[in-house]
PDB file of N, CA, C, O and CB in Angstrom:
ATOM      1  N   UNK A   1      -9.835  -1.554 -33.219  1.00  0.00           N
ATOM      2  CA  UNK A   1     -10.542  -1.934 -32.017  1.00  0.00           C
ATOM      3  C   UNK A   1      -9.568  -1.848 -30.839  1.00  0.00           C
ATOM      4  O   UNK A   1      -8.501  -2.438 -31.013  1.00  0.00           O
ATOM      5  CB  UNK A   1     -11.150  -3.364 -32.151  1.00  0.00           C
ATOM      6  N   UNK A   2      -9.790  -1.063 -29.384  1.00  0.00           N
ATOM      7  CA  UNK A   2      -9.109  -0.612 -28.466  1.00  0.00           C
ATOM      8  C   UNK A   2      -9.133  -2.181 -27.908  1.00  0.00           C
ATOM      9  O   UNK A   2      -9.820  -3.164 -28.187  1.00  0.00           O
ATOM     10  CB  UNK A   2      -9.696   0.726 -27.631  1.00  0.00           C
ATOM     11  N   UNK A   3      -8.141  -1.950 -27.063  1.00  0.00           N
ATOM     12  CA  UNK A   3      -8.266  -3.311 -26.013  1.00  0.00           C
ATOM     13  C   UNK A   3      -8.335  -2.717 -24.592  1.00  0.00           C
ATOM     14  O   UNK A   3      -7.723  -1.763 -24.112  1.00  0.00           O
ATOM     15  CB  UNK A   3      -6.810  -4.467 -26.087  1.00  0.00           C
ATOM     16  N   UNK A   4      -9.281  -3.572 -24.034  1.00  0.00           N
ATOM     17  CA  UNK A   4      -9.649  -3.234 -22.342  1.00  0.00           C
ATOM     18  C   UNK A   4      -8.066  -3.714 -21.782  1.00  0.00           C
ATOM     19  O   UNK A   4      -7.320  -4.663 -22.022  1.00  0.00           O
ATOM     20  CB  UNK A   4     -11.297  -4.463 -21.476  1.00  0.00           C
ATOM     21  N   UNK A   5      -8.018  -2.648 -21.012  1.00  0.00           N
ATOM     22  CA  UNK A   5      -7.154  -3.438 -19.888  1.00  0.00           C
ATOM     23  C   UNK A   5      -7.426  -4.402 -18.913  1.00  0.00           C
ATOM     24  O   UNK A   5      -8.517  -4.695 -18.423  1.00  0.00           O
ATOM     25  CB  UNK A   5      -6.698  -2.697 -19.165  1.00  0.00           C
ATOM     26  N   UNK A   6      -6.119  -4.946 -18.643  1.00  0.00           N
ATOM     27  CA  UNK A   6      -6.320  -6.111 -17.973  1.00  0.00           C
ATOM     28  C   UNK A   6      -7.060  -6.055 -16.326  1.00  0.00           C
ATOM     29  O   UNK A   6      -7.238  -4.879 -16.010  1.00  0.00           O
ATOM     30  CB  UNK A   6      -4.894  -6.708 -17.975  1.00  0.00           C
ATOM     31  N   UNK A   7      -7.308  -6.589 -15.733  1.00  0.00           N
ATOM     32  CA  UNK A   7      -7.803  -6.566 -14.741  1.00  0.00           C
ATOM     33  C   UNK A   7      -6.643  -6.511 -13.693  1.00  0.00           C
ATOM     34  O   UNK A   7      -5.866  -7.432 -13.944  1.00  0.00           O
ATOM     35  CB  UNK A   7      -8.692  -7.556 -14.713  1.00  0.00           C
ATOM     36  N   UNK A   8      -6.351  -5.993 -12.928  1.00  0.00           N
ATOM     37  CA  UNK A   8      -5.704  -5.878 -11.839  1.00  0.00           C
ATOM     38  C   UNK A   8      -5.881  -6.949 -10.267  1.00  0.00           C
ATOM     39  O   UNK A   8      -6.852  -6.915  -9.511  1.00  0.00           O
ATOM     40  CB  UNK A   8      -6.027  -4.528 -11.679  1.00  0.00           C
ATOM     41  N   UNK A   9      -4.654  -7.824 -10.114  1.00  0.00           N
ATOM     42  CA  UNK A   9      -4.809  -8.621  -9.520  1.00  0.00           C
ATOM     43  C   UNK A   9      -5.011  -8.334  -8.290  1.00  0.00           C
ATOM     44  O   UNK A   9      -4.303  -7.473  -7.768  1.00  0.00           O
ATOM     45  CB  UNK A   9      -4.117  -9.269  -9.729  1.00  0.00           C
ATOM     46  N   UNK A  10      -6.091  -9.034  -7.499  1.00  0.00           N
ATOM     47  CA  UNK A  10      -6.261  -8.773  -5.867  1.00  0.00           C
ATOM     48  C   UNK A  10      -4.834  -9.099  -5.087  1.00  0.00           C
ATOM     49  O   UNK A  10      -4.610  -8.348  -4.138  1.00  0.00           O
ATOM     50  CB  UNK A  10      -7.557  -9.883  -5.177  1.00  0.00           C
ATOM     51  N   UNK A  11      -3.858 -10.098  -5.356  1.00  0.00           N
ATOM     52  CA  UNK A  11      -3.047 -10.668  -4.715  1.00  0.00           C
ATOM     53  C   UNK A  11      -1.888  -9.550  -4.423  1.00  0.00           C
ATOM     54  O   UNK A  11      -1.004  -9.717  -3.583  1.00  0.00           O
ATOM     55  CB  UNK A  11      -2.699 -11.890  -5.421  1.00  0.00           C
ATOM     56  N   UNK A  12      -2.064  -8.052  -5.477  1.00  0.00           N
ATOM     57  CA  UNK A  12      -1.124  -6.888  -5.133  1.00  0.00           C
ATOM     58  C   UNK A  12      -1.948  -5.793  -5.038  1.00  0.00           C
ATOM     59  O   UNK A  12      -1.974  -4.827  -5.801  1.00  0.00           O
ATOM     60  CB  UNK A  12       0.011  -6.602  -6.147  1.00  0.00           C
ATOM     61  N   UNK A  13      -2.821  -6.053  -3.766  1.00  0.00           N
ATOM     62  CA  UNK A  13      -3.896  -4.563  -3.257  1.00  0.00           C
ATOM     63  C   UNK A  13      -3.567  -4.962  -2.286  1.00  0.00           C
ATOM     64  O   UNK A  13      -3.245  -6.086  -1.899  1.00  0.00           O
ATOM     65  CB  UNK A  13      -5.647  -4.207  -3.458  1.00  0.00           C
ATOM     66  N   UNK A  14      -3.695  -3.267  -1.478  1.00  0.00           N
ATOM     67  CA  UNK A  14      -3.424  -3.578  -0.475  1.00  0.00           C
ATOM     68  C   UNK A  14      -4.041  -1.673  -0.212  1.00  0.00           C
ATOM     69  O   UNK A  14      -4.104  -0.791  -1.068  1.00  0.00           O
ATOM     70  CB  UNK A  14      -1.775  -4.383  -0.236  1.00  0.00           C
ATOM     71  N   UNK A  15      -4.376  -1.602   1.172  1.00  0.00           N
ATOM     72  CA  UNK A  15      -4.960  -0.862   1.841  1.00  0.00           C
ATOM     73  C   UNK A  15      -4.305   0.266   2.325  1.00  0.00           C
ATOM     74  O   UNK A  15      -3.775  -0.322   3.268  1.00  0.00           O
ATOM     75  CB  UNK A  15      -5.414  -1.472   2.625  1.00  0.00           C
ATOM     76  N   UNK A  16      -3.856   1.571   2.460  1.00  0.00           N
ATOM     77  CA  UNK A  16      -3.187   2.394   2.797  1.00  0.00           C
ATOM     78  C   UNK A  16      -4.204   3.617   3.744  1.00  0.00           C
ATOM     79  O   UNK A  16      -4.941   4.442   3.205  1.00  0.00           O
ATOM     80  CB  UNK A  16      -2.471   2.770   1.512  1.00  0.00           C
ATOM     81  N   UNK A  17      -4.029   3.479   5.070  1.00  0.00           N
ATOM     82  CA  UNK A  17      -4.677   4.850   5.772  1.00  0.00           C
ATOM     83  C   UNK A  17      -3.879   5.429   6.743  1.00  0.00           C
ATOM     84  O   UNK A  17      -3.227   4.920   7.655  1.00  0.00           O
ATOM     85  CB  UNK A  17      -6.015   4.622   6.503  1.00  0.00           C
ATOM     86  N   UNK A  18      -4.073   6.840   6.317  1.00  0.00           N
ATOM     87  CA  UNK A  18      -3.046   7.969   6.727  1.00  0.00           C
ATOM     88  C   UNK A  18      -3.708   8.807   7.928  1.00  0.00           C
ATOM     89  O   UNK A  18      -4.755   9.442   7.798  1.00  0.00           O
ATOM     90  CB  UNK A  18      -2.696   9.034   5.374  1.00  0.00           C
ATOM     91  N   UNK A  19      -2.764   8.703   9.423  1.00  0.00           N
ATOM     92  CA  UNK A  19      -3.265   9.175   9.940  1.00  0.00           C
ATOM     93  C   UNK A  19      -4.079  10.779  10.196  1.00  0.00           C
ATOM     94  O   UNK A  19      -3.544  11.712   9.596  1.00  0.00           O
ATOM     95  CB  UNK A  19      -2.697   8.747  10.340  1.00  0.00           C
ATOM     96  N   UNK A  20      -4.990  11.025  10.819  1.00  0.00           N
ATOM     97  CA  UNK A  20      -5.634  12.277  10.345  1.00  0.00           C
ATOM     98  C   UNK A  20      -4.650  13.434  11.165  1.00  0.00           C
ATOM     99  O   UNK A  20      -4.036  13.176  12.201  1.00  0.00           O
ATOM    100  CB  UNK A  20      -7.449  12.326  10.785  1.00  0.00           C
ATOM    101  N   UNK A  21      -4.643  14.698  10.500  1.00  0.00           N
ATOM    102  CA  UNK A  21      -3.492  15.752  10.819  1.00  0.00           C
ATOM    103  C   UNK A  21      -4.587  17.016  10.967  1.00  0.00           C
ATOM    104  O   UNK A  21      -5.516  17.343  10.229  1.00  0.00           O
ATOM    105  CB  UNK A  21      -2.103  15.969   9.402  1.00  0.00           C
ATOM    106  N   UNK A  22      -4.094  17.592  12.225  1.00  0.00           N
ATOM    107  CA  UNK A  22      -5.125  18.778  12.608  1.00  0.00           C
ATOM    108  C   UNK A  22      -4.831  19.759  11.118  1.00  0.00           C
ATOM    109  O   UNK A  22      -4.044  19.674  10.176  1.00  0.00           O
ATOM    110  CB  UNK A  22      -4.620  19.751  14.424  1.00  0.00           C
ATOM    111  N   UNK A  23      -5.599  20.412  11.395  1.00  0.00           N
ATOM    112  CA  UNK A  23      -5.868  21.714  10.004  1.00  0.00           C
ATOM    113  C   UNK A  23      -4.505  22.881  10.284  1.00  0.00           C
ATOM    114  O   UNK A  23      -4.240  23.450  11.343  1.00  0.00           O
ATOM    115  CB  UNK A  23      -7.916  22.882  10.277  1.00  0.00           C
ATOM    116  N   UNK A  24      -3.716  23.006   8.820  1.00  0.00           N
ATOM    117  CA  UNK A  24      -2.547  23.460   9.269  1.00  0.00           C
ATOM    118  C   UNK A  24      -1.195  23.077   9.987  1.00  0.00           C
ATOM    119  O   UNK A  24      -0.302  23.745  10.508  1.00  0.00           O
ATOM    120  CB  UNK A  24      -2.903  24.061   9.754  1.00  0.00           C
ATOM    121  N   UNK A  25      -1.395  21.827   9.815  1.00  0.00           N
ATOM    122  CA  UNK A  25       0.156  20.859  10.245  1.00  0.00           C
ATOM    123  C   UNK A  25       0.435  20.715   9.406  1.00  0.00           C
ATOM    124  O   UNK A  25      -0.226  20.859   8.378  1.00  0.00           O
ATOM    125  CB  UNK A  25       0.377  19.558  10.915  1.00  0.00           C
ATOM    126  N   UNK A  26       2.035  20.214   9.561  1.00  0.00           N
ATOM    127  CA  UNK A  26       2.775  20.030   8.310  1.00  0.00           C
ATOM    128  C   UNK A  26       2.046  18.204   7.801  1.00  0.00           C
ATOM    129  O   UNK A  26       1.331  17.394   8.390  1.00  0.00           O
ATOM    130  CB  UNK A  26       4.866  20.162   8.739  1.00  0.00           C
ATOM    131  N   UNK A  27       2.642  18.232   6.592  1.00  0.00           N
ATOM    132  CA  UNK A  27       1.848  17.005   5.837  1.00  0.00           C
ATOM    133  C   UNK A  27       2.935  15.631   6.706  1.00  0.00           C
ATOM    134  O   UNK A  27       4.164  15.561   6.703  1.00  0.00           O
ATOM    135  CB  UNK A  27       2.036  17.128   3.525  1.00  0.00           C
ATOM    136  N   UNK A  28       2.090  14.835   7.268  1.00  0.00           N
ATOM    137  CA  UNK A  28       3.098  13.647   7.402  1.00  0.00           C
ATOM    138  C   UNK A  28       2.117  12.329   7.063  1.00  0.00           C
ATOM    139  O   UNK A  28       0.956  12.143   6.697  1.00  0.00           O
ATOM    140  CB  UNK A  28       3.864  13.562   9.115  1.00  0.00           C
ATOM    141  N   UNK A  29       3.526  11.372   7.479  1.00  0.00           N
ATOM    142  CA  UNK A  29       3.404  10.357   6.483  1.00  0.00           C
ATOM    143  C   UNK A  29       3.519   9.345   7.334  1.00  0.00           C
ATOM    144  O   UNK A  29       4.379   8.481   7.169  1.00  0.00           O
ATOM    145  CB  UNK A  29       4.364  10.333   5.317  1.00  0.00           C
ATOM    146  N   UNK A  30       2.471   9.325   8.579  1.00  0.00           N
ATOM    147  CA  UNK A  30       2.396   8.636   9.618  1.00  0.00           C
ATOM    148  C   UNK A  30       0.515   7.684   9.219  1.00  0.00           C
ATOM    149  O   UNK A  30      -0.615   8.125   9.006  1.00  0.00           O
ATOM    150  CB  UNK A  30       2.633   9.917  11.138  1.00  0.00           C
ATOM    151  N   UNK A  31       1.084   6.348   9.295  1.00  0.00           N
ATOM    152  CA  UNK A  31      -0.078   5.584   9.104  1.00  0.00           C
ATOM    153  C   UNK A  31      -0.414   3.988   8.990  1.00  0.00           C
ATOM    154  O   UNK A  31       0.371   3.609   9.859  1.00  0.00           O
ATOM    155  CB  UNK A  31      -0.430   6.053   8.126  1.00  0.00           C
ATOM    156  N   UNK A  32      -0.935   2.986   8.597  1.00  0.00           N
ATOM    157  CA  UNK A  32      -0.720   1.714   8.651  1.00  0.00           C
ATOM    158  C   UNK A  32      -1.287   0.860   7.423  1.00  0.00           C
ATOM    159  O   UNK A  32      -2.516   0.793   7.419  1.00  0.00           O
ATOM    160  CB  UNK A  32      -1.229   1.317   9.872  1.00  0.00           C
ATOM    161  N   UNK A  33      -0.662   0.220   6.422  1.00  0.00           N
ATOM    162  CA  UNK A  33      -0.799  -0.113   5.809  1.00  0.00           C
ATOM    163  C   UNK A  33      -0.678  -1.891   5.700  1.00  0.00           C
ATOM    164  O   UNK A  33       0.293  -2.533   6.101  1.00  0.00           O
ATOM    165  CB  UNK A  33      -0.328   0.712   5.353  1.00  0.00           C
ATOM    166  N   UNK A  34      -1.854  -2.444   5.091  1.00  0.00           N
ATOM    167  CA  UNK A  34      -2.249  -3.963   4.903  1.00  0.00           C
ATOM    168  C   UNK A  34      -2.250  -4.931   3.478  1.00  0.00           C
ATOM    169  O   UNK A  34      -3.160  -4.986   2.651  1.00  0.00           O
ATOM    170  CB  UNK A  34      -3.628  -3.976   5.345  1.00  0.00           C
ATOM    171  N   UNK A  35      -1.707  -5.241   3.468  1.00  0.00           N
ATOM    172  CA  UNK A  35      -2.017  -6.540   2.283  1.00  0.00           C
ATOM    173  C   UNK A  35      -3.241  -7.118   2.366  1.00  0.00           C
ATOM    174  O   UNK A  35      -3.463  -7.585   3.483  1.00  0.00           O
ATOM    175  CB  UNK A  35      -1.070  -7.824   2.387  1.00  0.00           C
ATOM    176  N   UNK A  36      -4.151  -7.256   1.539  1.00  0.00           N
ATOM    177  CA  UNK A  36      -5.365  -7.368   0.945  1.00  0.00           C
ATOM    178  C   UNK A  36      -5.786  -8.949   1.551  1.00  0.00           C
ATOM    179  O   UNK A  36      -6.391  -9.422   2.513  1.00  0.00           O
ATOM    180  CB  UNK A  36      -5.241  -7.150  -0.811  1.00  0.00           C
ATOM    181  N   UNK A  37      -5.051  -9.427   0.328  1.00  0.00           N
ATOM    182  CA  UNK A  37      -5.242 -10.968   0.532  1.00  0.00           C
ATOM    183  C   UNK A  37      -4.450 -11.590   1.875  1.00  0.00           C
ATOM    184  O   UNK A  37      -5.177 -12.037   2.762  1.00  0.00           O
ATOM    185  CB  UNK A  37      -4.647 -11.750  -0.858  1.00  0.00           C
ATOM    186  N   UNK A  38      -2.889 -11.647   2.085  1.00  0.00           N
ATOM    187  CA  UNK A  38      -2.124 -11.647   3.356  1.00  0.00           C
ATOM    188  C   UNK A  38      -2.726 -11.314   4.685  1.00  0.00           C
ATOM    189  O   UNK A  38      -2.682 -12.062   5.662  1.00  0.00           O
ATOM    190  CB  UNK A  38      -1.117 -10.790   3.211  1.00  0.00           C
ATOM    191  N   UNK A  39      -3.099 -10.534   4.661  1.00  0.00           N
ATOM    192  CA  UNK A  39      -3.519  -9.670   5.999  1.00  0.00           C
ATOM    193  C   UNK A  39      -2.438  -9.160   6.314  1.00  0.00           C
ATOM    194  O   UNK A  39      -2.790  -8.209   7.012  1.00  0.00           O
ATOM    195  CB  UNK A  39      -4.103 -10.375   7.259  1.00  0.00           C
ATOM    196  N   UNK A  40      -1.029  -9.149   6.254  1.00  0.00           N
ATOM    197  CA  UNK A  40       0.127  -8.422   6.897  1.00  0.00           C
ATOM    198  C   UNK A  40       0.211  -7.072   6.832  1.00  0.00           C
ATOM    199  O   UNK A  40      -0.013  -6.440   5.800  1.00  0.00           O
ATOM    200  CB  UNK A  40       1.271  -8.813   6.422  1.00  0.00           C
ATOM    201  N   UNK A  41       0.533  -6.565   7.917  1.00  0.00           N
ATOM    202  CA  UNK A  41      -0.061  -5.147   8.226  1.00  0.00           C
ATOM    203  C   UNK A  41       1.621  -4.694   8.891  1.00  0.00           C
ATOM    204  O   UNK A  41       2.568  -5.378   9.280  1.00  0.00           O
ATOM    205  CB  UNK A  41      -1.777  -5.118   9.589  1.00  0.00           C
ATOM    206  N   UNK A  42       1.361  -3.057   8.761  1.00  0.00           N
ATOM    207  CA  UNK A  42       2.491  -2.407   9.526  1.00  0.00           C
ATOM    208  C   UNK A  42       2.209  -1.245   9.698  1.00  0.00           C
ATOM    209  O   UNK A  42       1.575  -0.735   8.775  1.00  0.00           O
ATOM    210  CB  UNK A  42       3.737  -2.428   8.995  1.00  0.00           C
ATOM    211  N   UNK A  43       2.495  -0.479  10.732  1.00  0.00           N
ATOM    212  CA  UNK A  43       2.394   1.009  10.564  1.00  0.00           C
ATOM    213  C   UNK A  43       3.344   1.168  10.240  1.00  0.00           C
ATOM    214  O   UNK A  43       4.138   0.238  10.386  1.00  0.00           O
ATOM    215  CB  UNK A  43       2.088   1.881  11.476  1.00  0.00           C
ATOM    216  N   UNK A  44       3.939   2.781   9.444  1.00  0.00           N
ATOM    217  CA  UNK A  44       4.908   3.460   8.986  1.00  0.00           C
ATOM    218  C   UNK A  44       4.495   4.963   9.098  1.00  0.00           C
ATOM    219  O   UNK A  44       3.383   5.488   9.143  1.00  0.00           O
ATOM    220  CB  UNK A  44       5.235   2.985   7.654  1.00  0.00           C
ATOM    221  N   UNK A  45       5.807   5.501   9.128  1.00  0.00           N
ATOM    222  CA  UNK A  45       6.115   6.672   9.498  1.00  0.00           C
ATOM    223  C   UNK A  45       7.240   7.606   8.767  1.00  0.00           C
ATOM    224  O   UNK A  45       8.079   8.439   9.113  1.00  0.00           O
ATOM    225  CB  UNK A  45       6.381   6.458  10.704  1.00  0.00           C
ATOM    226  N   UNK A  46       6.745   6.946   7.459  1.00  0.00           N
ATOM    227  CA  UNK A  46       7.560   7.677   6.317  1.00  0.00           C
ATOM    228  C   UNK A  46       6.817   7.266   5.338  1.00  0.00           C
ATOM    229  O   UNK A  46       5.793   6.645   5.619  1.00  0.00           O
ATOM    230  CB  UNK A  46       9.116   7.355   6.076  1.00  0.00           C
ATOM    231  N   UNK A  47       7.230   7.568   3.678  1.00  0.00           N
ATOM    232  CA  UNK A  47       6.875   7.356   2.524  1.00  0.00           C
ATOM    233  C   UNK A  47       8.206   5.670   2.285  1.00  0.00           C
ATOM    234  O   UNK A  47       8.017   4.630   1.653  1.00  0.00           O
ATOM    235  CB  UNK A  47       7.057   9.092   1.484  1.00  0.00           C
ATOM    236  N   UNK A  48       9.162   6.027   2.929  1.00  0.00           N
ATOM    237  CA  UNK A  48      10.058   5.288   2.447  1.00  0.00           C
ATOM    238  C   UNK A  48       9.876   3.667   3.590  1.00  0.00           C
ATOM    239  O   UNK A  48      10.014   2.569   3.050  1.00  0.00           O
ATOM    240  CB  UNK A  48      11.613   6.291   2.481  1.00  0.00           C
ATOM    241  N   UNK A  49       9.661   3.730   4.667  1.00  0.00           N
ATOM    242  CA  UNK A  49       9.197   3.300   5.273  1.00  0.00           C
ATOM    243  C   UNK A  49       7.602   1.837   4.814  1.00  0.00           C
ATOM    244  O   UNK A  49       7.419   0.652   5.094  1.00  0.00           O
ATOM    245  CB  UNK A  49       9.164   4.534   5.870  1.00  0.00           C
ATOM    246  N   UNK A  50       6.738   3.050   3.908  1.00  0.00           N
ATOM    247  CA  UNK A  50       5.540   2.324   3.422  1.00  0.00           C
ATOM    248  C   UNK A  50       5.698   1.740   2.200  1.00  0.00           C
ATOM    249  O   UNK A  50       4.895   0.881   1.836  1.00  0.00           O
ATOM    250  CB  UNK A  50       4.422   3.125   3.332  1.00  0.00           C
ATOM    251  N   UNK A  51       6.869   2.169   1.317  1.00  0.00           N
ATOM    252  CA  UNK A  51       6.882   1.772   0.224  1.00  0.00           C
ATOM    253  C   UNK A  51       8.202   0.533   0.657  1.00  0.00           C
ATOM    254  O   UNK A  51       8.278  -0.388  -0.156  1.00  0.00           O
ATOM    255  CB  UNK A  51       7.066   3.061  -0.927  1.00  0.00           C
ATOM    256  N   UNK A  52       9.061   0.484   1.685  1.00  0.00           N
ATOM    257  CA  UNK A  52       9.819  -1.118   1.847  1.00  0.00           C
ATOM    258  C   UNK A  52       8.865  -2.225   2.362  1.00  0.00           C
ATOM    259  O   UNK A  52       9.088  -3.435   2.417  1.00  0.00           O
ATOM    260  CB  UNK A  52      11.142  -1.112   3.039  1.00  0.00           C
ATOM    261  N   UNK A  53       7.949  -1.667   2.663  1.00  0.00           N
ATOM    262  CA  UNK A  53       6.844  -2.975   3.274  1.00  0.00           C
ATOM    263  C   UNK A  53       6.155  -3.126   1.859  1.00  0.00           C
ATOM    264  O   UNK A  53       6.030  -4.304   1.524  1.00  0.00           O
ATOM    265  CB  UNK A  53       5.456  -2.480   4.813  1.00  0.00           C
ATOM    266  N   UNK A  54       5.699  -2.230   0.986  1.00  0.00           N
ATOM    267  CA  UNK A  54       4.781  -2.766  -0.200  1.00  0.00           C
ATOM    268  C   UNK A  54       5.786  -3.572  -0.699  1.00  0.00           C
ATOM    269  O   UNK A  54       5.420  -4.747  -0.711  1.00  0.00           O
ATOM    270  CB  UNK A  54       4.118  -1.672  -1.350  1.00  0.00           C
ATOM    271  N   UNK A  55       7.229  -3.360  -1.234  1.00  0.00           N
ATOM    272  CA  UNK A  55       8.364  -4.045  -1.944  1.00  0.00           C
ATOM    273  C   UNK A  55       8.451  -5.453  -1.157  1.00  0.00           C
ATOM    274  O   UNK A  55       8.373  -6.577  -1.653  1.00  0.00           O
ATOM    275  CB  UNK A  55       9.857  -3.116  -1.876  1.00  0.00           C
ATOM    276  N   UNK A  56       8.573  -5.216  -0.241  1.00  0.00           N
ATOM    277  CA  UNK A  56       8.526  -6.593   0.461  1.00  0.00           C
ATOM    278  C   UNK A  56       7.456  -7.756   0.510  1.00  0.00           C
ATOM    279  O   UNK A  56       7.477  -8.986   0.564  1.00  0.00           O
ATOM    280  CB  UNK A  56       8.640  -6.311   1.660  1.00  0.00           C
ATOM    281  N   UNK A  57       6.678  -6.928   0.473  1.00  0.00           N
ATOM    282  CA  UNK A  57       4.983  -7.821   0.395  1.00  0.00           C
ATOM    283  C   UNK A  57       5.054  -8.550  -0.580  1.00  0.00           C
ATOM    284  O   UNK A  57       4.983  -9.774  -0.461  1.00  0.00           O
ATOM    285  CB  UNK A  57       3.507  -6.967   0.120  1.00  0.00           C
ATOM    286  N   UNK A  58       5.232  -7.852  -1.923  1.00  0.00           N
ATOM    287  CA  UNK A  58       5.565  -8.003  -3.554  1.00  0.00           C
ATOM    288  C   UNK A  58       6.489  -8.610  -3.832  1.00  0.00           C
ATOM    289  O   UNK A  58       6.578  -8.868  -5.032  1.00  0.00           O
ATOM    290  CB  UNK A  58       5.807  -6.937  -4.293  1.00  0.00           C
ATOM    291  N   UNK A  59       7.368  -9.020  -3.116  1.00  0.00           N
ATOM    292  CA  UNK A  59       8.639  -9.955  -3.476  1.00  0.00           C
ATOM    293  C   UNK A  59       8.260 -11.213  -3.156  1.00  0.00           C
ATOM    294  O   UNK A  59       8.881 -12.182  -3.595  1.00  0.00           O
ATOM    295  CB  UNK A  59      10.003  -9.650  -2.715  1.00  0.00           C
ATOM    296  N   UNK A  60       7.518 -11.299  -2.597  1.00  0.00           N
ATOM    297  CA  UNK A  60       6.893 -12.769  -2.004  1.00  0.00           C
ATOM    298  C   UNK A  60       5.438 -13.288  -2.588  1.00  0.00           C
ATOM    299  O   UNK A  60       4.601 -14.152  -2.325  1.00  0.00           O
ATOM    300  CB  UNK A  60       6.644 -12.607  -0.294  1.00  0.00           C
ATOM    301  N   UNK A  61       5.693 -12.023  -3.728  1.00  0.00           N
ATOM    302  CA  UNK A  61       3.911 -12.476  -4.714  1.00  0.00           C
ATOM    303  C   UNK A  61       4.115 -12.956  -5.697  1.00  0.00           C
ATOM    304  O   UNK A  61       4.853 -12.375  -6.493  1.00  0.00           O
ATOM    305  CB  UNK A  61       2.806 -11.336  -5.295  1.00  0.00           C
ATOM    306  N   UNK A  62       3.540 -14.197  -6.014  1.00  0.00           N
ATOM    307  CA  UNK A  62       3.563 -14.997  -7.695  1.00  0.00           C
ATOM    308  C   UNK A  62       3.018 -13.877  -8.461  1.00  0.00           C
ATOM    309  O   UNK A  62       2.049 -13.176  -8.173  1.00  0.00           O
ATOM    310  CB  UNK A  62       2.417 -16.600  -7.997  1.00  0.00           C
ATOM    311  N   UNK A  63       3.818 -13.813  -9.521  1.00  0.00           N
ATOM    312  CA  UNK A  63       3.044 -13.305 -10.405  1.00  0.00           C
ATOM    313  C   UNK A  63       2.221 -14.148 -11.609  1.00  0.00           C
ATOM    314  O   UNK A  63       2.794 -15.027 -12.253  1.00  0.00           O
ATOM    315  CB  UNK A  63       3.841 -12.443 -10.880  1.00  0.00           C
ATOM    316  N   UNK A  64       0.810 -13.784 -11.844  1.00  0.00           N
ATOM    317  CA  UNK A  64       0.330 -14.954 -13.241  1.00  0.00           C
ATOM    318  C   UNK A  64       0.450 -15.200 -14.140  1.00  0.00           C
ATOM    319  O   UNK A  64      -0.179 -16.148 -14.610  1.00  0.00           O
ATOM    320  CB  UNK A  64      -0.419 -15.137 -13.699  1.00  0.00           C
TER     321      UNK A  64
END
């Protein structure tokens, strides 16, 4: 008998939208991203940029 996976906690979602890029630009990584439950928000303008704000968000989350 398989086991369901677990449910995924709301307290580490969080929202990611990338700004829109005319047709034929290079790909960037310009956009603003939110914590779900928090509300803390930031724009970023990198990959590395969006992923120190998720790390950061997440360092300050109980885990259950």
């Amino acid at each position: 008998m398989s086991q369901l996976p677990l449910p995924l906690p709301t307290n580490r979602a969080f929202v990611v939208q990338f700004r829109a890029q005319p047709p034929g630009a290079p790909l960037s990584w310009e956009g603003r991203v939110e914590h779900v439950v928090s509300g803390q928000m930031t724009h970023f303008h990198s990959p590395e940029e969006l992923l120190a704000f998720i790390c950061r968000v997440l360092a300050g989350v109980s885990t259950p």
